[in-house]
C-alpha positions in Angstrom: 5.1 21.9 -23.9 7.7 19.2 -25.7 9.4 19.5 -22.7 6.3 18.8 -19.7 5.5 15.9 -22.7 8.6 14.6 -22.4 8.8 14.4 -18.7 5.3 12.7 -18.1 6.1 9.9 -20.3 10.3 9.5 -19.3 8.3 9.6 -15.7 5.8 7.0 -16.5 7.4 3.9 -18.7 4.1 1.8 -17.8 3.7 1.1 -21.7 7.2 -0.6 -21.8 7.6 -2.2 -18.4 5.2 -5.1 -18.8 2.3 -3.2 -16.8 0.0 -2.4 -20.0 1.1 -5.6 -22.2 2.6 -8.6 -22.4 4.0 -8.0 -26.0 4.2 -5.6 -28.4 3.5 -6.7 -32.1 5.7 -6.7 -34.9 5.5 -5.7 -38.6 7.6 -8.4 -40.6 10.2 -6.0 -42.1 11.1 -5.0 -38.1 11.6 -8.7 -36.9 15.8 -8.2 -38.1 16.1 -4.6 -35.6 14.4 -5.8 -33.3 16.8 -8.5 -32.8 19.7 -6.7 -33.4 18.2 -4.5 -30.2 18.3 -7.1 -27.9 14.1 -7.4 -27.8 13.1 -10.4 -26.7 11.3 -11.4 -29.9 8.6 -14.1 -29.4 9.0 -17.7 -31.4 6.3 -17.0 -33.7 8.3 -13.7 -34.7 5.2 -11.2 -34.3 6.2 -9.7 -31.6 8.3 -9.2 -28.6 8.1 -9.6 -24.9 7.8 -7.1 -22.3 9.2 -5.6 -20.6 10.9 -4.3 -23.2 14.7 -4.5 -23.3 15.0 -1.2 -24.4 13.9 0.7 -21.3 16.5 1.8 -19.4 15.6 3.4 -15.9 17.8 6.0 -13.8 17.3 7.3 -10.5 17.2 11.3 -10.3 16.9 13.6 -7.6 13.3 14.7 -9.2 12.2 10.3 -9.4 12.8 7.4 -11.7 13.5 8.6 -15.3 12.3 5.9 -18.0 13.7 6.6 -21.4 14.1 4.1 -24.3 17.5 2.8 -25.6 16.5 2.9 -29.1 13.7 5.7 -29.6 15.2 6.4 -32.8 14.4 2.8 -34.1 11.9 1.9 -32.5 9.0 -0.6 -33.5 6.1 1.3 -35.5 3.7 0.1 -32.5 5.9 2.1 -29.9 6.1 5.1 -32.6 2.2 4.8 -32.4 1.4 4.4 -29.0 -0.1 7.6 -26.7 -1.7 6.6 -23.7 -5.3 8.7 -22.6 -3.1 11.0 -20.1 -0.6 12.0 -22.6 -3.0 12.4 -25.5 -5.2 14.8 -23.1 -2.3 17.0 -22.0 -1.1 17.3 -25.1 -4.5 18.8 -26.4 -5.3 20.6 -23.4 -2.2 21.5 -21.3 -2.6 22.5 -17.8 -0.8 22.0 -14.9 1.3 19.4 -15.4 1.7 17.9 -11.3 -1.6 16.0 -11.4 -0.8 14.0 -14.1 2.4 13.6 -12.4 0.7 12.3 -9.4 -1.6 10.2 -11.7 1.6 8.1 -13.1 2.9 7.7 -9.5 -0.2 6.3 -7.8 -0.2 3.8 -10.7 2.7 2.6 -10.0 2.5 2.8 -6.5 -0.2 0.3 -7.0 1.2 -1.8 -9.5 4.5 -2.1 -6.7 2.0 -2.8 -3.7 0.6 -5.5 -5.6 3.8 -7.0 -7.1 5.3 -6.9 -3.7 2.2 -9.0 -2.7 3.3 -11.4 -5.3 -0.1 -11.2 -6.4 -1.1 -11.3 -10.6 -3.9 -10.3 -12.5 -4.8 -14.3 -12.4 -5.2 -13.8 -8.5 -8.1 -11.7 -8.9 -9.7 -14.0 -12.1 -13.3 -15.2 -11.2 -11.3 -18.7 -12.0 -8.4 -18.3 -9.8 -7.9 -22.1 -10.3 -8.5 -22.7 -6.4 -5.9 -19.9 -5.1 -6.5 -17.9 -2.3 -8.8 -14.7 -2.8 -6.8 -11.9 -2.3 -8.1 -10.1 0.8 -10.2 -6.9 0.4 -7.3 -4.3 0.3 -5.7 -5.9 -2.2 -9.3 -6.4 -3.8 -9.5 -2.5 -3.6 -6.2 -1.8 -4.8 -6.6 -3.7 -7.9 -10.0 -2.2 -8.8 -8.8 1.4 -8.6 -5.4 0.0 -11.2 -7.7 -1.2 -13.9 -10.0 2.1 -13.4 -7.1 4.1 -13.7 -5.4 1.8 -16.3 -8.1 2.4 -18.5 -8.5 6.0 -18.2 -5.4 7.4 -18.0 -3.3 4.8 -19.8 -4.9 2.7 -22.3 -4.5 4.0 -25.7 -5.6 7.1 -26.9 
């Protein structure tokens, strides 16, 4: 099972590519590693920007593999983190191709959208006089925050 673990969440990445957060917080004894790794610690020194710096992506035949540079020293936020999908394959195991296809229609979506150069501020009720998105973007960005928050949010 380490193994079907380890491929969901090197095929996923969502928690370190700036999808789920904007940072990622920082105990004050981890402020010093995390700028000798290259994170892109914020002024205040709490935390660090995302997407991480860390995540490396590579191209295989079988899809993107995400994988972070430093797992080994890693942030005790990152160490903590399990999204809903992970948590619930771990306890319960199963097939492991829907939750596959669970991680690719997110990001799917979150590409569609990106590509639309449309943010989360786009679809604010206060879009500060900006254009409403048009309904299939509307729909697209409904079915990410339902899926966001089951599937990915934390566990």
């Amino acid at each position: 099972m380490d193994a079907e673990l380890a491929t969901l969440c090197q095929s996923c990445g969502l928690c370190c590519d700036g999808s789920l957060f904007g940072r990622v917080p920082l105990g004050r004894g981890e402020v010093a590693g995390a700028r000798k790794h290259r994170l892109r610690v914020l002024g205040d020194a709490r935390g660090f920007e995302q997407p991480c710096a860390a995540l490396s992506e590579r191209d295989t035949r079988a899809g993107t593999r995400r994988a972070c540079r430093i797992y080994d020293e890693r942030p005790r936020s990152c160490r903590s983190f399990a999204c809903r999908l992970y948590d619930r394959y771990r306890r319960e195991g199963g097939p492991l191709a829907p939750r596959l296809a669970a991680v690719r229609r997110v990001r799917q979506l979150v590409a569609e959208l990106r590509a639309q150069r449309l943010t989360p501020a786009d679809f604010d009720d206060d879009s500060r006089g900006r254009p409403r998105p048009d309904a299939r973007a509307m729909r697209m960005h409904a079915e990410l925050l339902t899926r966001l928050e089951e599937d990915f949010a934390r566990a």
